[in-house]
N, C-alpha and C positions, 0 to 999 in steps of 0.2 A: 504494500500500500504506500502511496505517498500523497504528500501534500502539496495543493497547488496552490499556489497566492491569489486566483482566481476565485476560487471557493470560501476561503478563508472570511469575508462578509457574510456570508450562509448562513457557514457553521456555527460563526460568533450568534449572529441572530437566533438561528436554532436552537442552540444551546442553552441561550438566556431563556426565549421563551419556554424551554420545557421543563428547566427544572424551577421557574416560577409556578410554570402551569400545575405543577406535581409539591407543588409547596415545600420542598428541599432548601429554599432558599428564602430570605424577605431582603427587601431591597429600605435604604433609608427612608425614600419617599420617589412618587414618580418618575422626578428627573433623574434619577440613578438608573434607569434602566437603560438609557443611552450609554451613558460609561463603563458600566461592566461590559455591554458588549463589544465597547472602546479596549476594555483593559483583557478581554478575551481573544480581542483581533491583535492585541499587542504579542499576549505568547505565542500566539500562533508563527505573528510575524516576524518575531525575536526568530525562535526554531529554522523560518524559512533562512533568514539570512544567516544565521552559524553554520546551515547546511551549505550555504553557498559555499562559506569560507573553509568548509571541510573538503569540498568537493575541490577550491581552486588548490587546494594544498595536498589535497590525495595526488593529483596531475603532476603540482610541479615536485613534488618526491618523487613519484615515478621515472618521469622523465630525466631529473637529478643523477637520479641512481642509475639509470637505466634499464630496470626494471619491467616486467613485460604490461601490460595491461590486463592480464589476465588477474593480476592481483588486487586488481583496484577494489574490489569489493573488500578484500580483509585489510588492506592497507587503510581503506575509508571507515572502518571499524573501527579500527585504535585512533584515528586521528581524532574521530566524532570522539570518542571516549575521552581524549586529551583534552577535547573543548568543551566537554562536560554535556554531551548528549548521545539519544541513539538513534542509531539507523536501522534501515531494515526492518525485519520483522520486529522489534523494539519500539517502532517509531510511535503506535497506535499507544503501549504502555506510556510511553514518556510523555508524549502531548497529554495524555489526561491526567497522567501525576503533576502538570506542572497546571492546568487549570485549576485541579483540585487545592493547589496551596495559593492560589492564586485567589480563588471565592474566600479563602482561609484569612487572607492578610490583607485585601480588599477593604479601603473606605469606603464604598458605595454597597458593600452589601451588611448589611445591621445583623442576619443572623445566617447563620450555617445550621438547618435541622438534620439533616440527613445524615448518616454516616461518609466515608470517603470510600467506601464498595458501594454503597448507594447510590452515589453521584455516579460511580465509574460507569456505574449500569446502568443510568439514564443515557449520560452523553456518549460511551461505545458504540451503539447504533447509527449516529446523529454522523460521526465520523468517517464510520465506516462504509454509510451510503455515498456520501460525498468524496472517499477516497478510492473507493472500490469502482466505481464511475470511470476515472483514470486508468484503475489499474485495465481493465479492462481497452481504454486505449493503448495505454503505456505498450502493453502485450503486441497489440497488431501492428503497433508503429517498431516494436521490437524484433516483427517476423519479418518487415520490410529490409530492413538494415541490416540483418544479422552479418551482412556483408564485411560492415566496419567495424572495427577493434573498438571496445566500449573505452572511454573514459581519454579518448584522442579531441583533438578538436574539432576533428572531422566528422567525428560522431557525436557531439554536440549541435555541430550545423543541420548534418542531415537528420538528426534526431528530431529539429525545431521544424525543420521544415516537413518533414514524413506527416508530424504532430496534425499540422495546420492543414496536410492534403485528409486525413480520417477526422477530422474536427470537420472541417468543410462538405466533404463526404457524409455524415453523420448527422449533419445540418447543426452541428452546437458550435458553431461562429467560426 
């Protein structure tokens, strides 16, 4: 699964609205309901950019070292880990450990009723529709390319561009 900074407005929405709607949450008053979802699109989009900076620095190790690209996936594992996140199969646990302390330490939300398995179990759904969506292209735009060595630049480009021919295909922009 992965996250796309596209979605990331959704989720946030989503999320707020349902563990309001499920009463897990009270907010201090009205206008707080903008801000959490403010302060939800924030870890989201903290996450998205450490991922960038994992992924520019998986590349330029490899490359360094010389290193095959075959590696990139575990070498992008301990990097993420050095920068204090996960990837991968991880990625789904991590983002909702880091909302969960997030509603925890929040000045816009007055109470936290739910337990933090409680929460998990509202919002793992919420995420996993909206990233499973991708994955789903991720896959087909993966079958196209399999031509190019992953985690090259080349595969970046033709990755964006495959992306944008099965988005358009697909009719979702």
């Amino acid at each position: 699964m992965r996250l796309y900074s596209a979605k990331v407005p959704s989720i946030a929405q989503e999320v707020v609205r349902t563990l309001l709607s499920s009463k897990d949450i009270d907010l201090e008053d009205a206008g707080a309901h903008k801000e959490v979802v403010a302060d939800v699109e924030s870890v989201l989009r903290s996450y998205l950019d450490t991922e960038k900076i994992v992924d520019e620095k998986t590349r330029d190790l490899l490359e360094r070292t010389g290193r095959g690209t075959n590696e990139f996936g575990k070498v992008r594992e301990q990097i993420a880990e050095h920068q204090g996140i996960k990837v991968g199969d991880e990625t789904l646990d991590f983002l909702l450990d880091q909302v969960v302390a997030m509603l925890m330490h929040s000045s816009h939300v007055e109470e936290v009723y739910a337990e933090d398995v409680v929460l998990r179990r509202h919002m793992a759904p919420i995420f996993k529709k909206y990233m499973q969506v991708d994955t789903a292209l991720d896959t087909e735009v993966r079958a196209q390319i399999k031509h190019v060595k992953e985690g090259t630049s080349q595969w970046d480009i033709e990755y964006a561009r495959a992306l944008e021919t099965v988005k358009r295909r697909r009719g979702l922009g």
